[in-house]
C-alpha positions in Angstrom: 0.0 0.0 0.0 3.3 2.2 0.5 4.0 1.3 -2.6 1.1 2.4 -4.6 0.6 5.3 -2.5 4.6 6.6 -3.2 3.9 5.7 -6.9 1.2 8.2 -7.2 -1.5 5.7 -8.5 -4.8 7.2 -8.9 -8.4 5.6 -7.4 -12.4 6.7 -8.0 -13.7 7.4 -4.8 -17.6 7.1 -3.8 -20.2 6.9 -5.9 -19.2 10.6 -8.0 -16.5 8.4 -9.4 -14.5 11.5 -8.2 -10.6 10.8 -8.6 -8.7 11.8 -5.9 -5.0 11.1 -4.5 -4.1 7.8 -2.7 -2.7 10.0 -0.3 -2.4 10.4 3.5 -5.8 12.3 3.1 -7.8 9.6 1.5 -6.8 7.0 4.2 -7.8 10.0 6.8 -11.1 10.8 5.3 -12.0 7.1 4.4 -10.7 5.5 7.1 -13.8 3.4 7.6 -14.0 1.8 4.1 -13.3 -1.6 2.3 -11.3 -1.6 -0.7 -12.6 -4.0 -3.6 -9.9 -4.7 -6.7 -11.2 -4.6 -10.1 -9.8 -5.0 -13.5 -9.0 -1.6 -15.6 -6.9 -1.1 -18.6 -2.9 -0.4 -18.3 -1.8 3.4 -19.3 -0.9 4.0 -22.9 -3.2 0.9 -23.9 -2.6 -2.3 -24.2 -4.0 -5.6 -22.2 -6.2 -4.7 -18.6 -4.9 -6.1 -15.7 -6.6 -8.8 -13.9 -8.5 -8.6 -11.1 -6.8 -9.0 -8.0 -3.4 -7.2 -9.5 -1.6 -4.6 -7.3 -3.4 -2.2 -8.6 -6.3 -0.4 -6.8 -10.3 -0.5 -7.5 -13.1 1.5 -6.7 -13.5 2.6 -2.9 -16.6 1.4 -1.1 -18.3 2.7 2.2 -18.5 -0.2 4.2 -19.0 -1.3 8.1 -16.0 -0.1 9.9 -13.8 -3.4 10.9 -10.1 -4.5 9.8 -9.0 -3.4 6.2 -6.9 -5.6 4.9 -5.4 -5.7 1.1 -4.2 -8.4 -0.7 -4.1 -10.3 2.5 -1.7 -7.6 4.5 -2.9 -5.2 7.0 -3.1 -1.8 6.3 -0.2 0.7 7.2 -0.5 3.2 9.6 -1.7 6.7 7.9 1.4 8.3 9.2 3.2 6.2 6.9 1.1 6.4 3.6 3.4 8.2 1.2 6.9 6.8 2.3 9.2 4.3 1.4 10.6 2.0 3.6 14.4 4.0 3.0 12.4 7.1 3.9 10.8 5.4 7.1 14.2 4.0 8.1 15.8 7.2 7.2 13.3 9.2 9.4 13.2 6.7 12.4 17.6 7.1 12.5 16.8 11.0 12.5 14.1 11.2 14.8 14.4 13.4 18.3 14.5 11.5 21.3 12.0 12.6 23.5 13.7 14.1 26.6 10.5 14.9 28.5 10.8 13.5 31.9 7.9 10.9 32.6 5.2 12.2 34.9 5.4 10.3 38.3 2.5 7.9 39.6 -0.8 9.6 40.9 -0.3 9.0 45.0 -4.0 8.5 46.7 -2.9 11.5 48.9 -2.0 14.5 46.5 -4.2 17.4 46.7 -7.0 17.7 44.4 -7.7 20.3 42.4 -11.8 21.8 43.1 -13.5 24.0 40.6 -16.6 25.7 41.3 -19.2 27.9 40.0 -23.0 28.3 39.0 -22.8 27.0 35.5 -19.5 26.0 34.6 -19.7 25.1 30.5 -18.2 21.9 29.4 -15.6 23.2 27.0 -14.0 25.2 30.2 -14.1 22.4 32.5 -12.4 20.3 29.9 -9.7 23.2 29.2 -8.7 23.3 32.7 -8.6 19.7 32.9 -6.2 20.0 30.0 -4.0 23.0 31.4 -3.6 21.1 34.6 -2.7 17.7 33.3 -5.8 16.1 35.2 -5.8 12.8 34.7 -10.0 12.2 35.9 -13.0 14.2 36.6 -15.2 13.7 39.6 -18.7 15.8 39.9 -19.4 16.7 43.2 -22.7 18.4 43.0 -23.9 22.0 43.5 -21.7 23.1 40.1 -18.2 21.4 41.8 -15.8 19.5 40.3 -12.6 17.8 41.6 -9.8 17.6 39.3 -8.2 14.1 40.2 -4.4 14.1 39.0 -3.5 17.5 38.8 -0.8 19.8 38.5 -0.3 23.6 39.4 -0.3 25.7 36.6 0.9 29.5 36.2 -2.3 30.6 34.2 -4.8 28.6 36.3 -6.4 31.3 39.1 -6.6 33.9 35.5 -8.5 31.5 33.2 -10.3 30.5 36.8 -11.3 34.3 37.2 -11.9 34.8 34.0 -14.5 32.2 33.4 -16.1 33.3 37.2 -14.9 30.0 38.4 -13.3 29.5 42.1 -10.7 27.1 42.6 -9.1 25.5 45.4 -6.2 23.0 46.1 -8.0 20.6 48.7 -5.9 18.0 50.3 -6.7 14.3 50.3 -6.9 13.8 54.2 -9.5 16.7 54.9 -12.4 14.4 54.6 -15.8 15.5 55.0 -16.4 13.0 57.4 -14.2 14.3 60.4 -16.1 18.2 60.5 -17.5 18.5 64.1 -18.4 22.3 64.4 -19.2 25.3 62.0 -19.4 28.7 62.3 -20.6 31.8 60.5 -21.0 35.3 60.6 -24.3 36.7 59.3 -24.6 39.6 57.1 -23.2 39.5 53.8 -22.7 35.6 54.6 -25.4 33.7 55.6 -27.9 36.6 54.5 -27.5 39.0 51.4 -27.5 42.3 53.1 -25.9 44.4 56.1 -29.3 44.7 58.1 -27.6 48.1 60.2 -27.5 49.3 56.7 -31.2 48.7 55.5 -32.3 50.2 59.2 -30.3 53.2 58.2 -32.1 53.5 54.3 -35.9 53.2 57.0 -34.0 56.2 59.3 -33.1 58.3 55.7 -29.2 57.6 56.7 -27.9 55.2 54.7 -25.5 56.8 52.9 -24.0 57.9 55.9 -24.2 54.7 57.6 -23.2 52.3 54.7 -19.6 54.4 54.0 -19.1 53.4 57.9 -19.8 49.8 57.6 -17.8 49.3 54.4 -14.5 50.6 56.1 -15.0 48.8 59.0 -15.4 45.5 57.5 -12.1 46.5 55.4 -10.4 46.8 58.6 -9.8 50.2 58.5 -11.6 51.4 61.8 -12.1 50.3 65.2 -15.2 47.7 64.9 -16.6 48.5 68.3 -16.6 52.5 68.5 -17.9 52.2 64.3 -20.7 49.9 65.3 -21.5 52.4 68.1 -21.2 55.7 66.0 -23.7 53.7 63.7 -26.4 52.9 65.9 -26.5 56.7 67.3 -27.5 57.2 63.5 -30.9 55.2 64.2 -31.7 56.7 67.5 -35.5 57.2 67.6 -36.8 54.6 64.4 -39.3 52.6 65.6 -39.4 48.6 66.6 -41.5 48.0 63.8 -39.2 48.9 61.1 -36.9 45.9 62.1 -39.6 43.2 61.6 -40.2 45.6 58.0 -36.1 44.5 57.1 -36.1 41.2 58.6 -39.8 40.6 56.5 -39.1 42.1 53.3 -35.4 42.8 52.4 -33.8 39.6 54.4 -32.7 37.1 51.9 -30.6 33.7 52.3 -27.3 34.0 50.3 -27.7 31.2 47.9 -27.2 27.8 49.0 -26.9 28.5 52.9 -30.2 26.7 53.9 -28.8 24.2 51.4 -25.7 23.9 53.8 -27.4 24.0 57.0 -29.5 21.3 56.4 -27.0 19.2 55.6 -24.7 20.0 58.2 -27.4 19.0 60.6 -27.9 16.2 58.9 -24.5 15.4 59.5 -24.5 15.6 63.1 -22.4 18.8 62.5 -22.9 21.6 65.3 -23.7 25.1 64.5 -22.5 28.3 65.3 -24.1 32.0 64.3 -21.7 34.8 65.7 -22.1 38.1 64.4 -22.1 41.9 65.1 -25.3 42.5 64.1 -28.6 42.3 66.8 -29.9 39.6 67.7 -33.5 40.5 66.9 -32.0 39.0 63.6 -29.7 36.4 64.5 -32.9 35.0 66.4 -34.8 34.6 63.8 -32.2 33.5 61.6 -31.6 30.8 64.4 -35.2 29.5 64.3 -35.1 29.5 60.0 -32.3 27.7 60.3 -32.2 25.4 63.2 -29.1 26.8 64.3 -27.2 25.8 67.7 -26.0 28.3 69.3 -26.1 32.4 68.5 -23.9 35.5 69.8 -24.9 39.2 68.9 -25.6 42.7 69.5 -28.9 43.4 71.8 -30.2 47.2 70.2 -31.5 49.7 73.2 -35.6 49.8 72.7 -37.6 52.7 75.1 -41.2 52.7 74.1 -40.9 51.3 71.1 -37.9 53.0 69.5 -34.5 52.4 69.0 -32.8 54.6 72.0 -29.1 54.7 69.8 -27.3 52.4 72.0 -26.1 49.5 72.1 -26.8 47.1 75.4 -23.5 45.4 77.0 -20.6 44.7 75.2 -20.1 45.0 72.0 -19.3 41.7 70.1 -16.4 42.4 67.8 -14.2 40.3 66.6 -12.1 39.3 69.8 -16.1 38.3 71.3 -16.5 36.6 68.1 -13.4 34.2 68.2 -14.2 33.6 72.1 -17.6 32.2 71.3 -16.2 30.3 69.0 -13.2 29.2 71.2 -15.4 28.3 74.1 -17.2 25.7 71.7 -13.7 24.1 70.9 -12.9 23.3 73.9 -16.2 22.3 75.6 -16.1 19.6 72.9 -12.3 19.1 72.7 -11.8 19.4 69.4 -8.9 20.0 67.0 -9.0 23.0 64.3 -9.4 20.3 61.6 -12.6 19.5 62.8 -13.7 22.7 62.7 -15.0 25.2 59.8 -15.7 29.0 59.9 -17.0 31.0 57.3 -16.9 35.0 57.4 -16.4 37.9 55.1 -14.9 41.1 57.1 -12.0 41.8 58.8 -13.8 41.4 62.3 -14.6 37.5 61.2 -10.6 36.8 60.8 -9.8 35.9 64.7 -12.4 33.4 64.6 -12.0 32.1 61.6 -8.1 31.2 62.6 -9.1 29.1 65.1 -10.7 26.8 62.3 -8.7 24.1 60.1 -10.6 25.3 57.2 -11.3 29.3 56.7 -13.4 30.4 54.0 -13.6 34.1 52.8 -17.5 34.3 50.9 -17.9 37.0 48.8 -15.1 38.7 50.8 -13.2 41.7 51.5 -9.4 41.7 50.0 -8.0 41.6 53.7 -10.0 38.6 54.5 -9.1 36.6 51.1 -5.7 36.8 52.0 -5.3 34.9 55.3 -8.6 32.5 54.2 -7.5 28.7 53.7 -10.2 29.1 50.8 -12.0 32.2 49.0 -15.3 31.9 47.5 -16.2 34.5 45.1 -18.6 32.7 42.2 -20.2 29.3 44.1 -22.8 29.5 46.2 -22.6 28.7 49.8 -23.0 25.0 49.9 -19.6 24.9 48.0 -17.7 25.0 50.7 -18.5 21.6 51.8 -16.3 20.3 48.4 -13.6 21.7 50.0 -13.4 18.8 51.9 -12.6 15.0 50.5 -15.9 13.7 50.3 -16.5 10.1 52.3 -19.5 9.0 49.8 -19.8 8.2 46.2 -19.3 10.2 43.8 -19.7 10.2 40.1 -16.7 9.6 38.6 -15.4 10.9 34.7 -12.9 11.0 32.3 -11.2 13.8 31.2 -12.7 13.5 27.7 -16.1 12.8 29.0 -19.3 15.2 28.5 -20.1 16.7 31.7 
């Protein structure tokens, strides 16, 4: 078949009786096919050949299987077109490959966990490509885990870019072994800063909201800001806190989702926040939450009086509720998870083995274990190994 192909012999193709090139091409394009020998007449006249001659027929479309000619298996494509000098030749000059051979998977290298609301199949299998990835395991709620693979200097920008979060999770932090979990409120577990939608009832907002972003940056004292804040509301009635909680409270996407499981789990749960626990109640009861801390607001006759009752919980109150939890159970950070966004959630959340920065200020991301910017809440639960079944895929595989 070398031979014919090298020779430049000519074959109709299909039923056009369109005359292409026995070339690499034709083998390529018709690689599913049967090749029949028939008679045709010698060039320049003269006698046909027979039937079964070294010359080629007509090509026919057939069931794919073995193609043989002449009794001898077909060449490889790559070598249609050469002579066996040439392929000898070639084979003598050929580079040796110098590329070092990639070392066996071990059961306890760090996965690689990608995570987002709708993450397309061409990106997930680009990453999986970039990365080397060797498998692909769903995980649910939009995660993946990337079994196999390798860090790569372009693999938080394409992650960015695609609104993706990714996270290096190690093999021993299984699922299983989470005891306690903890979580600040606002702009967590709910949408909204509730000081700041009292302020918008109180015509302050503005005011109010410039206050609460630079505290939760870290850039002024959380106790005297939360204070200077609440003077702001002095005198709005009671009933414009059941008016936030009733219509402007909303669960950040997939937190019931979380709870429920966690409880499901056997997980305890822990709600510490600097906002008032006319909210964190309630949040408690929706939930089914453990154990709260918060803020009590002043109330005279009705009205907010501007104050604050007791101390304030910042973020030293904050870590010490969550510290007191540790060790009335005795556990180890690695059993334990807390979830925050502002700089007045970073004490507690260094107490946990596993720190997670949603939606979060820059400061936070930093010192997180984990940063969560695109998934919704429930993600943070692939960031550990998980102890059931899961569905497992190649790398090639739709998804």
């Amino acid at each position: 078949f070398r031979h014919l192909a090298s020779d430049g012999v000519y074959a109709h193709v299909g039923e056009g009786e369109r005359v292409v090139r026995l070339d690499s091409m034709l083998l390529t394009r018709f690689r599913d096919v049967r090749f029949r020998q028939e008679a045709r007449p010698r060039r320049g006249g003269g006698r046909p050949e027979r039937a079964g001659s070294i010359a080629p027929g007509r090509i026919r479309r057939e069931a794919p299987r073995r193609h043989r000619i002449a009794g001898s298996r077909l060449h490889d494509r790559r070598d249609l077109g050469r002579t066996p000098c040439r392929i000898a030749t070639e084979a003598r000059s050929a580079p040796v490959n110098t590329r070092p051979s990639r070392p066996p998977e071990s059961p306890d290298d760090p996965a690689l966990v990608v995570q987002g609301p709708d993450i397309q199949t061409r990106t997930l299998k680009e990453l999986a490509r970039l990365t080397e990835a060797s498998g692909i395991e769903g995980l649910g709620g939009g995660g993946f885990r990337l079994r196999g693979a390798r860090p790569h200097p372009e693999l938080a920008a394409r992650c960015q870019q695609a609104r993706i979060d990714c996270a290096w999770v190690p093999a021993t932090r299984h699922l299983g072994a989470l005891r306690l979990a903890a979580f600040d409120m606002d702009s967590t577990l709910i949408t909204i800063e509730c000081i700041d939608e009292l302020a918008d009832f109180a015509g302050r907002r503005a005011e109010v909201s410039a206050i609460t972003e630079a505290a939760m940056r870290g850039e002024l004292d959380y106790p005297a800001s939360l204070r200077r804040r609440v003077a702001l509301l002095a005198g709005l009635p009671v009933s414009a806190l059941e008016s936030v909680w009733r219509e402007r409270v909303r669960l950040s996407p997939g937190a019931e989702t979380l709870l429920a499981r966690l409880r499901r789990m056997g997980v305890e749960t822990l709600l510490v926040s600097g906002g008032f626990t006319f909210f964190t109640d309630r949040l408690r009861d929706r939930l089914r939450i453990d154990h709260t801390r918060s803020n009590v607001l002043g109330v005279v006759d009705g009205h907010l009086t501007g104050e604050v009752v007791g101390e304030v919980v910042d973020a030293r109150a904050k870590a010490a509720a969550l510290r007191s939890r540790i060790e009335a159970r005795g556990l180890e950070p690695s059993a334990v998870l807390a979830v925050g966004d502002g700089a007045n959630d970073l004490d507690m959340m260094a107490l946990a083995g596993v720190s997670v920065a949603w939606r979060a200020k820059p400061k936070v991301r930093e010192r997180a274990t984990h940063a969560l910017d695109h998934a919704p809440l429930d993600a943070v639960l692939n960031l550990y190994t998980p102890t059931g079944e899961v569905a497992d895929l190649r790398a090639d595989d739709e998804v």
